[in-house]
MARBA-3410 file (N, C-alpha, C, O; in Angstrom, 1 decimal):
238
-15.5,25.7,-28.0,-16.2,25.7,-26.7,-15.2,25.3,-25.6,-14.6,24.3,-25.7 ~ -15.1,26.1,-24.4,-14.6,25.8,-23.0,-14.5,24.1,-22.6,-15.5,23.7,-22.1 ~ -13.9,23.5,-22.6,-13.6,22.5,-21.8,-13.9,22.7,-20.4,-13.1,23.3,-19.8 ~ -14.9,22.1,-19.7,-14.6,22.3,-17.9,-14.6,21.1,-17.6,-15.6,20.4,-18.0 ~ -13.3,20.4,-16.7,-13.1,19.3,-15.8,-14.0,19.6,-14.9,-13.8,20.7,-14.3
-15.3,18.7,-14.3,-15.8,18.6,-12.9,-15.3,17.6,-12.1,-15.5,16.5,-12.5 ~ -14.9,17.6,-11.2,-14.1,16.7,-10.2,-14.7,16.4,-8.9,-14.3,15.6,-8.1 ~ -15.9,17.3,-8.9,-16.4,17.2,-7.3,-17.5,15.2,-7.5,-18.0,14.5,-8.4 ~ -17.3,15.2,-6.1,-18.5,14.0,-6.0,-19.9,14.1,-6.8,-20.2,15.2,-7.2 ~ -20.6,13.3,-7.0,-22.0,13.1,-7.5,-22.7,13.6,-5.8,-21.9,13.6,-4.8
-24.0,14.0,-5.7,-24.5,14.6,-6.8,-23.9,16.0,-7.2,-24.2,16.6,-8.2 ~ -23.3,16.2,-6.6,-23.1,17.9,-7.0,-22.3,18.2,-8.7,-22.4,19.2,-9.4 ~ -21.6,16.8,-9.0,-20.9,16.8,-10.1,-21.9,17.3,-10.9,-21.8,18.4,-11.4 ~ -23.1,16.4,-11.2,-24.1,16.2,-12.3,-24.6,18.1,-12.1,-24.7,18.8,-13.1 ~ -24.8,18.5,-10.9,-25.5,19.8,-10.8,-24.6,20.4,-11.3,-25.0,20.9,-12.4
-23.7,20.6,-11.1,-22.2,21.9,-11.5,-22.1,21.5,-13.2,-22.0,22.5,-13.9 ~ -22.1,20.3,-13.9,-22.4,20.2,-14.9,-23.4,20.9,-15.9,-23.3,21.3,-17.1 ~ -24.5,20.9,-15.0,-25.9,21.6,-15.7,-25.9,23.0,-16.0,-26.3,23.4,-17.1 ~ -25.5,23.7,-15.3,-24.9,25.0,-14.7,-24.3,25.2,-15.8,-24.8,26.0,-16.6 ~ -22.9,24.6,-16.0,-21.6,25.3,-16.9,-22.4,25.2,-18.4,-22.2,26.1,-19.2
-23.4,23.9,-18.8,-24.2,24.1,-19.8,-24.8,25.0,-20.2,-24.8,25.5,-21.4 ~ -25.5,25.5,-19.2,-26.3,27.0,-18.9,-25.7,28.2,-19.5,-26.3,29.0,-20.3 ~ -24.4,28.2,-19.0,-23.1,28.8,-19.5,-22.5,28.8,-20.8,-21.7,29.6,-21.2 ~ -23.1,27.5,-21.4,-22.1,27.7,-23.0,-21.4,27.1,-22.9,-21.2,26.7,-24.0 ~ -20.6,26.5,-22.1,-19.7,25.4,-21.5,-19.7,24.2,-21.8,-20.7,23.5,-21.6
-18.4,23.5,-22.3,-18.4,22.0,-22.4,-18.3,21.2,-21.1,-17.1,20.8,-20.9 ~ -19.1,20.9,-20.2,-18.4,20.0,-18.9,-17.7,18.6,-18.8,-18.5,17.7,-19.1 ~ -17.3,18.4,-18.6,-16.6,16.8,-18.2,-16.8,16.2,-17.1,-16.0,16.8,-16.3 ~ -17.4,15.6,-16.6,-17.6,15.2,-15.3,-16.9,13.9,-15.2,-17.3,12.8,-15.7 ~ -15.4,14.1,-14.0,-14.8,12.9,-13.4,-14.8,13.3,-12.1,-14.1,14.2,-11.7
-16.0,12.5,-11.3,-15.5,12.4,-10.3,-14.2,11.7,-9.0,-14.1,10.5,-8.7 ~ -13.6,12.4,-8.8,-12.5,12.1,-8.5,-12.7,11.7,-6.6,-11.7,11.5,-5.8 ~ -13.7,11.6,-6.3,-14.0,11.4,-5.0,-15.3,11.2,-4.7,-16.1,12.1,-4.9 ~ -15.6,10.0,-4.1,-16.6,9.6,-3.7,-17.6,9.9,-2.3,-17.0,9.7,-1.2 ~ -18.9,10.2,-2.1,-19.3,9.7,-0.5,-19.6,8.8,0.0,-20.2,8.1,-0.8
-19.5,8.3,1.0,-19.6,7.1,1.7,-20.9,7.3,2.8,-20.5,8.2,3.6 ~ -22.0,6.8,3.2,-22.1,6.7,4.5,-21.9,6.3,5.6,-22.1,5.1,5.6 ~ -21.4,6.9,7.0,-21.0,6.0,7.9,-21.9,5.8,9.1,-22.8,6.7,9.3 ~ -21.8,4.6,10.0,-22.8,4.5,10.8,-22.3,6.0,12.0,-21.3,6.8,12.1 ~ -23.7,5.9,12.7,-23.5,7.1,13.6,-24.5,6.5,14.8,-25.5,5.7,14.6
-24.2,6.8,15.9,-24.8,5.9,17.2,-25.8,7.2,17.9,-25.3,8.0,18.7 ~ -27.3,7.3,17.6,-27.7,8.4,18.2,-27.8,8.5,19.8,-28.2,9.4,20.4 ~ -27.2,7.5,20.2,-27.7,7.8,21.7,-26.3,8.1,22.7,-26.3,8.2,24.0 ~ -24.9,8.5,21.5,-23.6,8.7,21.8,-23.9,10.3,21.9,-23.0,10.7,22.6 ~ -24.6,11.3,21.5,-24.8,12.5,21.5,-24.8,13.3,23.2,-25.2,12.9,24.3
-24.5,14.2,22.8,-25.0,14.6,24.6,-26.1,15.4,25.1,-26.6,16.2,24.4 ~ -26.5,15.1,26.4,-27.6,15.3,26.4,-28.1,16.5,26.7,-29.3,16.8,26.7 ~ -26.9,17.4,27.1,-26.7,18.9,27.2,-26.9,19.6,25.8,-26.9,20.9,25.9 ~ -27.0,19.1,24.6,-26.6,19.8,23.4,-27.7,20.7,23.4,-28.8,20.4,23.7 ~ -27.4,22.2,22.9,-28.0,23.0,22.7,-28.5,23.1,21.5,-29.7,23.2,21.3
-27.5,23.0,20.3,-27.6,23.4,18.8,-26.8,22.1,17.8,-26.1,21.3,18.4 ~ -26.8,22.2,16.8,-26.6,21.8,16.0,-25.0,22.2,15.0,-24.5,23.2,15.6 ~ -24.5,22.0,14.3,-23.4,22.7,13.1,-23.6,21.8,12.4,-23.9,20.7,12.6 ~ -23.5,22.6,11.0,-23.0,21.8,9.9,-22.6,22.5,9.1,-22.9,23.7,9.0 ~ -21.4,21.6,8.1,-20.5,22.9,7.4,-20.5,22.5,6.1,-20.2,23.3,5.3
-21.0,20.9,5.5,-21.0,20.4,4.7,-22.9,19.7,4.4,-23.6,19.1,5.2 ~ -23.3,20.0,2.9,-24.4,19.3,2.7,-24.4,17.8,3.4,-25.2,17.4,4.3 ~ -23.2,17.0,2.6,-23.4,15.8,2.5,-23.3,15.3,3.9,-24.1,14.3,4.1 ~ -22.7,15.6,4.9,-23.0,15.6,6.6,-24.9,15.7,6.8,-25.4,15.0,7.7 ~ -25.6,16.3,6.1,-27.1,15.8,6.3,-27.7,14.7,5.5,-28.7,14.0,5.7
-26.9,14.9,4.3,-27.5,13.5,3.9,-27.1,12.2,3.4,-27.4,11.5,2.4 ~ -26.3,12.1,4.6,-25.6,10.7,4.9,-26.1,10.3,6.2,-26.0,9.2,6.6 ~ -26.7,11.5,6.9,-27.1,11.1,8.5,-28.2,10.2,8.7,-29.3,10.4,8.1 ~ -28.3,9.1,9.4,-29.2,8.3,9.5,-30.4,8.8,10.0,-30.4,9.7,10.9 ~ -31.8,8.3,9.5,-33.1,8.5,10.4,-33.0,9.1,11.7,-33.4,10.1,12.3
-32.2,7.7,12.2,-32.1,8.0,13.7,-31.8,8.8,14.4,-32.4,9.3,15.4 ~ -30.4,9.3,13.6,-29.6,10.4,13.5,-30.4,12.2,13.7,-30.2,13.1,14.4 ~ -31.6,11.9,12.6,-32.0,13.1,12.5,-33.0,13.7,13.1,-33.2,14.9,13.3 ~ -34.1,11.8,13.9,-34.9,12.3,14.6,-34.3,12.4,16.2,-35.3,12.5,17.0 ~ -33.6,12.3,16.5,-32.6,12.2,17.4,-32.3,13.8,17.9,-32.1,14.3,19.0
-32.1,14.6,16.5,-31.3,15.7,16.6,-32.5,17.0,16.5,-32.3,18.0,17.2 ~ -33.8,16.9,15.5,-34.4,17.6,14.4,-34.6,18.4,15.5,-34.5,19.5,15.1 ~ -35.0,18.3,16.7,-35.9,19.5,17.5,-34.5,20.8,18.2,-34.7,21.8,18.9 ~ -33.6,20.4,17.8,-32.1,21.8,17.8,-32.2,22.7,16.7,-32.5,22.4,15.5 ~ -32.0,23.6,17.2,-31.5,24.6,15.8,-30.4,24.0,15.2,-29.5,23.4,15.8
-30.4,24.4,13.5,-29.5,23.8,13.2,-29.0,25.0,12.2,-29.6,25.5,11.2 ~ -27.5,25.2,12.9,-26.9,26.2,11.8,-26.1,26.1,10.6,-24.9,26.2,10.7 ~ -26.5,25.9,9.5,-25.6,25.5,8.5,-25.1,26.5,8.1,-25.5,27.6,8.3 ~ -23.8,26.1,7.4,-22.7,27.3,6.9,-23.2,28.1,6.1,-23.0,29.3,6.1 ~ -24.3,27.3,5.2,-24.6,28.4,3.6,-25.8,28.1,3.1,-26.6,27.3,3.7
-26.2,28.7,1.8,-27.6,27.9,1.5,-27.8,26.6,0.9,-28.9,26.0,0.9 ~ -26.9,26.1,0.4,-26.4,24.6,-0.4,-26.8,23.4,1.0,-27.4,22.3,0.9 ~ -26.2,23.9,2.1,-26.1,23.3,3.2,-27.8,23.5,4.0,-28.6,22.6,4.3 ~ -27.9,24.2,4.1,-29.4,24.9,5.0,-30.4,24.1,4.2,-31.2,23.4,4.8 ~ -30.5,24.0,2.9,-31.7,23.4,1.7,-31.5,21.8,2.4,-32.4,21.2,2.9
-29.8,21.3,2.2,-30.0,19.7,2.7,-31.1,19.6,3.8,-32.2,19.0,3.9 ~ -30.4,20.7,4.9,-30.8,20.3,6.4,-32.2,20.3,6.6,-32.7,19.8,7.6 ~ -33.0,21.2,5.5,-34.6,21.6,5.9,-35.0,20.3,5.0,-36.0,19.7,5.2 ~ -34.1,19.8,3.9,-35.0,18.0,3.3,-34.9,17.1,3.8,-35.4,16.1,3.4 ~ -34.1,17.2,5.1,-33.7,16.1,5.6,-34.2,16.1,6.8,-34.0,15.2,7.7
-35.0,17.4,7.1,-36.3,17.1,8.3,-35.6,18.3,9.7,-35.9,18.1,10.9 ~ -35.0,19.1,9.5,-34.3,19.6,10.5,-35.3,21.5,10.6,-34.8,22.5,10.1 ~ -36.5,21.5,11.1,-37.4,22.4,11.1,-36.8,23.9,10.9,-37.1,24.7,10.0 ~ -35.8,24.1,12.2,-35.1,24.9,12.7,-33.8,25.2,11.9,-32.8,24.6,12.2 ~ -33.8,26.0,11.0,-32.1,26.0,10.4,-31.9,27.5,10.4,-32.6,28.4,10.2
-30.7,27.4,10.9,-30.1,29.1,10.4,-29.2,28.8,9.1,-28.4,27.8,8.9 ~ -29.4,29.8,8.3,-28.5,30.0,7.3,-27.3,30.9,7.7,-27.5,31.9,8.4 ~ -25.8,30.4,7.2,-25.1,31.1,7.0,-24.2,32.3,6.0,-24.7,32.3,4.9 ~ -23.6,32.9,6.1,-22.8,33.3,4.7,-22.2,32.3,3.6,-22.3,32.4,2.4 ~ -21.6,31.5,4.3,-20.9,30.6,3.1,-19.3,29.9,3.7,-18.5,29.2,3.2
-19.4,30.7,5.0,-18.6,30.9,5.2,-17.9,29.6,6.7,-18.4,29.7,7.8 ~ -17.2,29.0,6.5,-16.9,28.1,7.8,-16.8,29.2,9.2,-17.5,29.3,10.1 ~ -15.4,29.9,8.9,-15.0,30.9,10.1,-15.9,31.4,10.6,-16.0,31.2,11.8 ~ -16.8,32.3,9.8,-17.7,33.3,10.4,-18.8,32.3,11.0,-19.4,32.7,12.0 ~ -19.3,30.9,10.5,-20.2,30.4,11.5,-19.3,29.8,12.8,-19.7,30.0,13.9
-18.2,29.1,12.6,-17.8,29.4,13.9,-17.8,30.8,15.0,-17.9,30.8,16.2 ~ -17.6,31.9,14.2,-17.6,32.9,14.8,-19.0,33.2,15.8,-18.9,33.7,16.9 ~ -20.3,32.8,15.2,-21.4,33.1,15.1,-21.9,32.1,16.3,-22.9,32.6,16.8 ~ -21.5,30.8,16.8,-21.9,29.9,17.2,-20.8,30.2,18.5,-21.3,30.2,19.6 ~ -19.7,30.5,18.3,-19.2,30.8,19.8,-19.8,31.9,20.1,-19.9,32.1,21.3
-20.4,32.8,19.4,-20.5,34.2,20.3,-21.7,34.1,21.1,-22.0,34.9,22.0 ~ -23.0,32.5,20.4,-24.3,32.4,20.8,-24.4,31.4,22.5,-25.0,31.3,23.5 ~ -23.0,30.7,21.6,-23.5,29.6,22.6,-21.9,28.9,23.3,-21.3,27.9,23.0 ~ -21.6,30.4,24.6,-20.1,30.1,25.3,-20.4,28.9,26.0,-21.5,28.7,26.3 ~ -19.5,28.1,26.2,-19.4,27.4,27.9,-20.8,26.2,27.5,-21.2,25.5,28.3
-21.3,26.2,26.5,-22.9,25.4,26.0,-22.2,24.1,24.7,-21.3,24.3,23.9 ~ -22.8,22.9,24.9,-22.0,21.7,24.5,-23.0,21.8,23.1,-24.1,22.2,23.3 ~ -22.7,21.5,21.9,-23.2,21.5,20.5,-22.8,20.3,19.5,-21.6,20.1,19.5 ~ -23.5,19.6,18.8,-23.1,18.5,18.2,-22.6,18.9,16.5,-23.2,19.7,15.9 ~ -21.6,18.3,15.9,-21.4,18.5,14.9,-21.5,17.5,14.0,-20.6,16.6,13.7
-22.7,17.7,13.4,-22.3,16.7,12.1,-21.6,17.0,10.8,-21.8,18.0,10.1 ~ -20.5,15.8,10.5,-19.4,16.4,9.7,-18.9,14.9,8.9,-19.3,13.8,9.1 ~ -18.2,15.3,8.5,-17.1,13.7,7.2,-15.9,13.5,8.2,-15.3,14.3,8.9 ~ -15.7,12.2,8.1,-14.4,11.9,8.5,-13.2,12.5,8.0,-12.3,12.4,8.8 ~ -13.0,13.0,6.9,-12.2,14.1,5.9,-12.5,15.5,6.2,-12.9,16.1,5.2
-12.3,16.3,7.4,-12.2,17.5,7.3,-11.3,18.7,8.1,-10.4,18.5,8.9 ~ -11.6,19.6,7.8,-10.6,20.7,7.8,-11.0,21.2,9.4,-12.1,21.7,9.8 ~ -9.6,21.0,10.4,-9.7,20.8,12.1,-10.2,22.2,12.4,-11.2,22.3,13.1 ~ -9.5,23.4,12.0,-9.7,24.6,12.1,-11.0,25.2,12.9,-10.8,26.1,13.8 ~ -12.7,24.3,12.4,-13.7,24.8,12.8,-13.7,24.3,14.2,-13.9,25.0,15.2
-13.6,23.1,14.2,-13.5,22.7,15.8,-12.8,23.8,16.8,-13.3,24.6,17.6 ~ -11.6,23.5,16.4,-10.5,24.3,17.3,-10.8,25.5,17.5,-10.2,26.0,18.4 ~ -11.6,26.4,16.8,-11.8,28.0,17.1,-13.2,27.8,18.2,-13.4,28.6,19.2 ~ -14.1,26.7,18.1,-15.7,26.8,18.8,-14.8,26.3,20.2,-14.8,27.0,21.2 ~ -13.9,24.8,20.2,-13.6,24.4,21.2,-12.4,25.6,22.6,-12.3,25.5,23.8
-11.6,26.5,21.5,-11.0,27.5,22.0,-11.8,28.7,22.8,-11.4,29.3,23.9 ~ -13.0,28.8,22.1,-14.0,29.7,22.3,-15.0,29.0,23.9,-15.9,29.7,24.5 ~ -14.7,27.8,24.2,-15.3,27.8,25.2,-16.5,26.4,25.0,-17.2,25.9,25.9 ~ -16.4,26.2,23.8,-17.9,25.5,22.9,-17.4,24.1,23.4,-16.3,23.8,23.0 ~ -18.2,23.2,24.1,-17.8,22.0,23.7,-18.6,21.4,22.6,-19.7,21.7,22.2
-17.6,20.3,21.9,-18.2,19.8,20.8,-18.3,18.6,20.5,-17.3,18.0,20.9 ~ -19.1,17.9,19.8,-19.7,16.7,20.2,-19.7,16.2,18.7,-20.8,16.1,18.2 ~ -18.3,16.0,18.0,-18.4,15.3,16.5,-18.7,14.4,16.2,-18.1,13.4,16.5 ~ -20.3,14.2,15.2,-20.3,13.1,14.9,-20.1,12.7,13.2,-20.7,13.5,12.5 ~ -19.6,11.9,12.9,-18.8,11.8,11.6,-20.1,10.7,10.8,-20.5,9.6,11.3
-20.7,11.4,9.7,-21.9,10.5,9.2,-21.4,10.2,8.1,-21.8,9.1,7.7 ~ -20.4,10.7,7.1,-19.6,9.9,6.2,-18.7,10.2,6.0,-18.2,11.1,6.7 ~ -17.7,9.4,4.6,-16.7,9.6,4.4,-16.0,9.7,2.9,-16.6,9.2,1.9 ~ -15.2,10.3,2.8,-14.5,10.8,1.6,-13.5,10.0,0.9,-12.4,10.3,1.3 ~ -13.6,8.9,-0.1,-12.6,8.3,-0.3,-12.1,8.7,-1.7,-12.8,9.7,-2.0
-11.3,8.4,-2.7,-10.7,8.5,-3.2,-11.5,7.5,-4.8,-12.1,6.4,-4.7 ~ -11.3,8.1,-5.7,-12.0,7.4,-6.6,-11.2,7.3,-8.1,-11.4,8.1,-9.1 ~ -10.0,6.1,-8.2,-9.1,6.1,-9.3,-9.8,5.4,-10.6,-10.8,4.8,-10.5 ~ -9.2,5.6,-11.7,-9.2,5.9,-13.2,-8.2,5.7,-13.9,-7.2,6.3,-13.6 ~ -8.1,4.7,-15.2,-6.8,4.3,-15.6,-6.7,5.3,-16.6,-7.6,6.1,-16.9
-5.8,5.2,-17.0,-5.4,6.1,-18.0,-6.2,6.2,-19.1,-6.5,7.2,-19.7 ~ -6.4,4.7,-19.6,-7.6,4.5,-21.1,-8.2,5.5,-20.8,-8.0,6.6,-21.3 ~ -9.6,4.9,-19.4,-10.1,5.2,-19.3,-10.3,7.1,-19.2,-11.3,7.6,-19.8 ~ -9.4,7.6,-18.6,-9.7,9.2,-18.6,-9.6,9.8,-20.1,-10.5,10.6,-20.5 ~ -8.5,9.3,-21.0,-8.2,9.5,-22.2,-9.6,9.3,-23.2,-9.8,9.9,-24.2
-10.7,8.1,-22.6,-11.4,8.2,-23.7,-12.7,9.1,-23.4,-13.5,9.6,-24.1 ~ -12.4,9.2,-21.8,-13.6,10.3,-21.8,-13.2,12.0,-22.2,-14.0,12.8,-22.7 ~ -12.1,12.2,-21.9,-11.9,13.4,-22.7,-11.5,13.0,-24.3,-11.0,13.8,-25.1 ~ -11.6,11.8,-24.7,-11.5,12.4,-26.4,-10.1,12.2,-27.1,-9.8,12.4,-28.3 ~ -9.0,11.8,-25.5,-7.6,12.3,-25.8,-7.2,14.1,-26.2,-6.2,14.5,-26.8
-8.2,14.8,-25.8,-8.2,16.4,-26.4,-8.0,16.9,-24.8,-8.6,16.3,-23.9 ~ -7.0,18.2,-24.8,-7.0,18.9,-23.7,-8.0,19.5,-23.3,-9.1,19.9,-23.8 ~ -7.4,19.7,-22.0,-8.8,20.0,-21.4,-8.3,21.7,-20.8,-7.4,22.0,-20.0 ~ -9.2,22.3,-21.5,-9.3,24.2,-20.6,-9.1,24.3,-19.2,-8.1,24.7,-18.7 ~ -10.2,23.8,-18.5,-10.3,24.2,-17.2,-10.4,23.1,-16.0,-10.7,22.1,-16.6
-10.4,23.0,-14.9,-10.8,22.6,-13.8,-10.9,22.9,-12.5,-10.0,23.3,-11.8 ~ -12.3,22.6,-12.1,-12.6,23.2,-11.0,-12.7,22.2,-10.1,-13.1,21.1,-10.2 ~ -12.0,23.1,-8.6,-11.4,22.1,-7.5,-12.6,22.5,-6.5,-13.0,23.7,-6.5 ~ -13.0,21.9,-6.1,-13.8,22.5,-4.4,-13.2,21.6,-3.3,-14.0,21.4,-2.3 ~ -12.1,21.1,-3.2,-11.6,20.6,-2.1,-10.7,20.2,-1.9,-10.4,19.3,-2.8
-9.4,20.2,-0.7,-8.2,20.1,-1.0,-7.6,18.5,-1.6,-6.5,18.2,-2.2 ~ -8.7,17.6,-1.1,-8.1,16.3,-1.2,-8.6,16.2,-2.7,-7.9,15.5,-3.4 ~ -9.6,16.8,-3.3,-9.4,16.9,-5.0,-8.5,17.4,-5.9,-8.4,17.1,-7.1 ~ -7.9,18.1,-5.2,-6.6,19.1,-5.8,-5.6,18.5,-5.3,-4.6,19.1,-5.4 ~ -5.6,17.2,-4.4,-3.9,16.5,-4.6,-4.2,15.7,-5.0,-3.2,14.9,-4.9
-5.6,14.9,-5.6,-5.8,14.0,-6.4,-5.4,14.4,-7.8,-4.7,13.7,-8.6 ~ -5.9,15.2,-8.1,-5.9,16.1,-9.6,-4.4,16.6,-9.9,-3.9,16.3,-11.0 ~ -3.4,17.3,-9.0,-2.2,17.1,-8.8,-1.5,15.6,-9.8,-1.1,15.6,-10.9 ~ -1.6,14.5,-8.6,-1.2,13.2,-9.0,-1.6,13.0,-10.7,-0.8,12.8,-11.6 ~ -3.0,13.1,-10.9,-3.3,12.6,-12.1,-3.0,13.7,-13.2,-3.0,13.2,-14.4
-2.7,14.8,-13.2,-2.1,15.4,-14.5,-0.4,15.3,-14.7,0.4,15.5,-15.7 ~ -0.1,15.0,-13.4,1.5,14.3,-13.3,1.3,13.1,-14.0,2.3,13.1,-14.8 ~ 0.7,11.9,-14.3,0.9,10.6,-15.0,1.4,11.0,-16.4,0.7,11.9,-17.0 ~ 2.3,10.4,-17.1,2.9,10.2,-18.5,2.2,10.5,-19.0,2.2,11.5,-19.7 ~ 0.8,9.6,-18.8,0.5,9.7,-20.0,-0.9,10.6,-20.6,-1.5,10.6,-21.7
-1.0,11.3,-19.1,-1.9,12.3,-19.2,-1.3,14.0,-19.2,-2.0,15.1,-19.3 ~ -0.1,13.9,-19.1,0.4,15.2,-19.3,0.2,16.4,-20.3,0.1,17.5,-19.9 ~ 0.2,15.7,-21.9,-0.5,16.4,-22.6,-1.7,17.2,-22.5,-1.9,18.3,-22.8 ~ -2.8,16.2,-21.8,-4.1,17.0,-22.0,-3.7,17.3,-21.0,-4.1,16.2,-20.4 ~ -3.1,18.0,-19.9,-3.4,19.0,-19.1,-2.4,20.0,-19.0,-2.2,20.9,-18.2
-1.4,19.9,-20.4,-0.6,21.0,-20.4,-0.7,22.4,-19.7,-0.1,22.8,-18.7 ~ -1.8,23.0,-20.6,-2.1,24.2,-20.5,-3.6,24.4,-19.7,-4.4,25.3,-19.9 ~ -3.7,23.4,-18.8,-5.0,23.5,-18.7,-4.8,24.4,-17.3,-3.9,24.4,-16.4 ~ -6.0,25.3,-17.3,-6.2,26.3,-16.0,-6.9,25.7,-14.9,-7.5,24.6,-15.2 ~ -7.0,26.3,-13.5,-7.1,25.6,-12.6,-7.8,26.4,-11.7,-7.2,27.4,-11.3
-9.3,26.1,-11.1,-10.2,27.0,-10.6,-10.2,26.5,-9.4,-10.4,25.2,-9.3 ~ -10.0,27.7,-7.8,-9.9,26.5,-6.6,-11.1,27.1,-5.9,-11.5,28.2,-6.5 ~ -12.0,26.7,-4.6,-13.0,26.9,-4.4,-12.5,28.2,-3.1,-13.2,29.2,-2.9 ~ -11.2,27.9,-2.4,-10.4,28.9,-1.4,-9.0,28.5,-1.4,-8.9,27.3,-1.9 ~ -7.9,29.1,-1.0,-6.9,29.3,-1.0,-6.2,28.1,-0.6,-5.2,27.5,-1.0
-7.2,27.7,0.7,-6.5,26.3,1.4,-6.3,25.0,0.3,-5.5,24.1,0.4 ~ -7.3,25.2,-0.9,-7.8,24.2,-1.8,-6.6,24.2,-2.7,-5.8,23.3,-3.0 ~ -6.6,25.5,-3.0,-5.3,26.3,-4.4,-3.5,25.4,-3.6,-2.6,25.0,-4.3 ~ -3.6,25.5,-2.4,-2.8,25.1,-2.0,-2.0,23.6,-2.0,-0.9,23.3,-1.8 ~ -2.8,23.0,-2.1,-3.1,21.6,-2.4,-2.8,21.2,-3.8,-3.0,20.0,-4.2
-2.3,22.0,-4.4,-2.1,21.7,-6.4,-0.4,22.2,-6.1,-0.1,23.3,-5.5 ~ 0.4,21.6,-6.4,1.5,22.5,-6.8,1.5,23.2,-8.0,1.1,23.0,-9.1 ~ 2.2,24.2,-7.3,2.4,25.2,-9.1,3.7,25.2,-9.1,4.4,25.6,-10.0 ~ 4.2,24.8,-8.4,5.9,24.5,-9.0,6.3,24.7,-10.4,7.3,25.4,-10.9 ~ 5.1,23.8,-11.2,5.5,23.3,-12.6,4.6,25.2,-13.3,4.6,25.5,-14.5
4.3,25.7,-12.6,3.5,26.9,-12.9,2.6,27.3,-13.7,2.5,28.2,-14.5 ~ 1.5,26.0,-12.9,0.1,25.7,-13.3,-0.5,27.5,-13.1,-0.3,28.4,-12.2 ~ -1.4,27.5,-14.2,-2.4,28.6,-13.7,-3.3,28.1,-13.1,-3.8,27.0,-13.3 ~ -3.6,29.2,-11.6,-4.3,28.9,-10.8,-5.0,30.0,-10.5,-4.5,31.2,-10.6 ~ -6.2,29.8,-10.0,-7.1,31.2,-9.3,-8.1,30.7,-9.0,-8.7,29.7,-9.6
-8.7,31.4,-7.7,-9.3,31.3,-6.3,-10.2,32.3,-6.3,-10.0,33.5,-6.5 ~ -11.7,31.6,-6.2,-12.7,32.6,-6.2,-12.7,33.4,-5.0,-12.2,33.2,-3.9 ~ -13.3,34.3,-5.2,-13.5,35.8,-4.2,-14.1,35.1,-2.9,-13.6,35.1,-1.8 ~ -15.1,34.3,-3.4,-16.0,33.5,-1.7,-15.9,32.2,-2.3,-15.9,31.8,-3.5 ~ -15.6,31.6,-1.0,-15.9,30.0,-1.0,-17.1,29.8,-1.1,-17.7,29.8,0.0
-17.9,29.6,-2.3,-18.9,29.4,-2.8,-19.2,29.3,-4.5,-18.3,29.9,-5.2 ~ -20.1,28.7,-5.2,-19.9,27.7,-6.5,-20.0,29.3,-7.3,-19.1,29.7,-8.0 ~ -20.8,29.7,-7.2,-21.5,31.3,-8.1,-20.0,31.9,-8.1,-19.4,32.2,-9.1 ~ -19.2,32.2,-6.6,-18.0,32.8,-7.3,-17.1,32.2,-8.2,-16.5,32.7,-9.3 ~ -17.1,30.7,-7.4,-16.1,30.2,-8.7,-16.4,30.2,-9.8,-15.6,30.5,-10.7
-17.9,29.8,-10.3,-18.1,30.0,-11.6,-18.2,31.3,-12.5,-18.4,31.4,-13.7 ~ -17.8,32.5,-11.5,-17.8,33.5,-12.0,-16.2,33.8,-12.8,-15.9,34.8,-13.5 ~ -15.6,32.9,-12.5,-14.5,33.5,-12.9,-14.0,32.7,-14.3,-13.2,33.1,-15.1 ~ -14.9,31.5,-14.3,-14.9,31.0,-15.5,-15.6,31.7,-17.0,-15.5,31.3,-18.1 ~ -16.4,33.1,-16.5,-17.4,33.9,-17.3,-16.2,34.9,-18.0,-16.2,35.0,-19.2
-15.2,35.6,-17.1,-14.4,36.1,-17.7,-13.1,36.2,-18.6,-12.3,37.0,-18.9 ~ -13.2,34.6,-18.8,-12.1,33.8,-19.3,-12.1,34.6,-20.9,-13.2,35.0,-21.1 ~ -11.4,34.7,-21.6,-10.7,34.9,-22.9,-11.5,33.5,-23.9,-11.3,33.3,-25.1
END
């Protein structure tokens, strides 16, 4: 049976677990990064805001009460449906769904709302890109950071006894700071064995990038930044 390394934070580890079961799949769940919540000041927002963003679940459910009843009466456009499901449990009436896609809701959100101020709830760990295309576009933006992404280390025993000391098939990355964590840790002595041959699933390109293949790790990048593609590519494995 498949070996799959899960690396992502709780909860989604435990979910992406269930799933690969689903599949026939052996999962492993290390998370390799944790969330944090951080405070958020609702009355720092502005008072011009038209709409909402969000690009990540856990940006709604880290967001405080205050936070939400503060916000809930804006539309709120989330990237995807992982993201839109948080935003409607966490009280936000108004949600647009996106593709999945960060770019295209930036695309989507400049073309609605030029020259109009928008708040973003987002992690202190994230990828600047989305800003800079809304704020390029004309969008002012109003980040407010409801948690954070830290780093979650493992001694060596310890990893060795949850895999078994047995290699491990696969692992799947969904984020770049997971994939230069995962980097570091299949570099240690004394974990090198079990990750010899092991294959390497990234969630997008920016992520894949984040792993060196120097050493000429197999690597591959689902079609869409989203869990169904990556897991699809684990269906056609040998």
């Amino acid at each position: 049976m498949l070996r799959v390394l899960v690396t992502r934070p709780e909860p989604g580890a435990s979910r992406t677990a269930r799933r690969l079961q689903d599949m026939g799949l052996q999962p492993v769940v290390l998370p390799l990064t944790e969330t944090v919540a951080l405070p958020a000041d609702a009355g720092l927002f502005p008072d011009d805001a038209v709409a909402i963003a969000v690009t990540s679940a856990n940006a709604v459910r880290h967001a405080s009460k205050e936070v939400i009843a503060a916000l809930a009466a804006l539309p709120c456009h989330a990237v995807g449906a992982r993201t839109a499901e948080a935003a409607r449990k966490m009280g936000f009436s108004a949600v647009i769904e996106g593709s999945g896609d960060a770019e295209a809701l930036s695309e989507s959100i400049a073309a609605a709302f030029p020259g109009k101020a928008i708040v973003y709830l987002c992690g202190r760990v994230r990828f600047p890109v989305f800003e800079q295309r809304l704020q390029a576009a004309g969008v002012q933006v109003s980040a407010v950071e409801t948690y954070d992404t830290l780093p979650v280390r493992y001694s060596d025993e310890t990893i060795l006894a949850l895999l078994s000391s047995q290699p491990v098939d696969a692992v799947l990355l969904y984020s770049a700071k997971v994939a230069a964590a995962m980097q570091l840790m299949a570099d240690r002595p004394a974990l090198q064995r079990v990750f010899e041959k092991t294959r390497f699933f990234a969630l997008s390109a920016r992520i894949a990038a984040a792993l060196d293949d120097s050493a000429g790790k197999a690597i591959r990048i689902a079609a869409q930044p989203d869990e169904e593609a990556l897991l699809a590519l684990l269906r056609v494995l040998p």
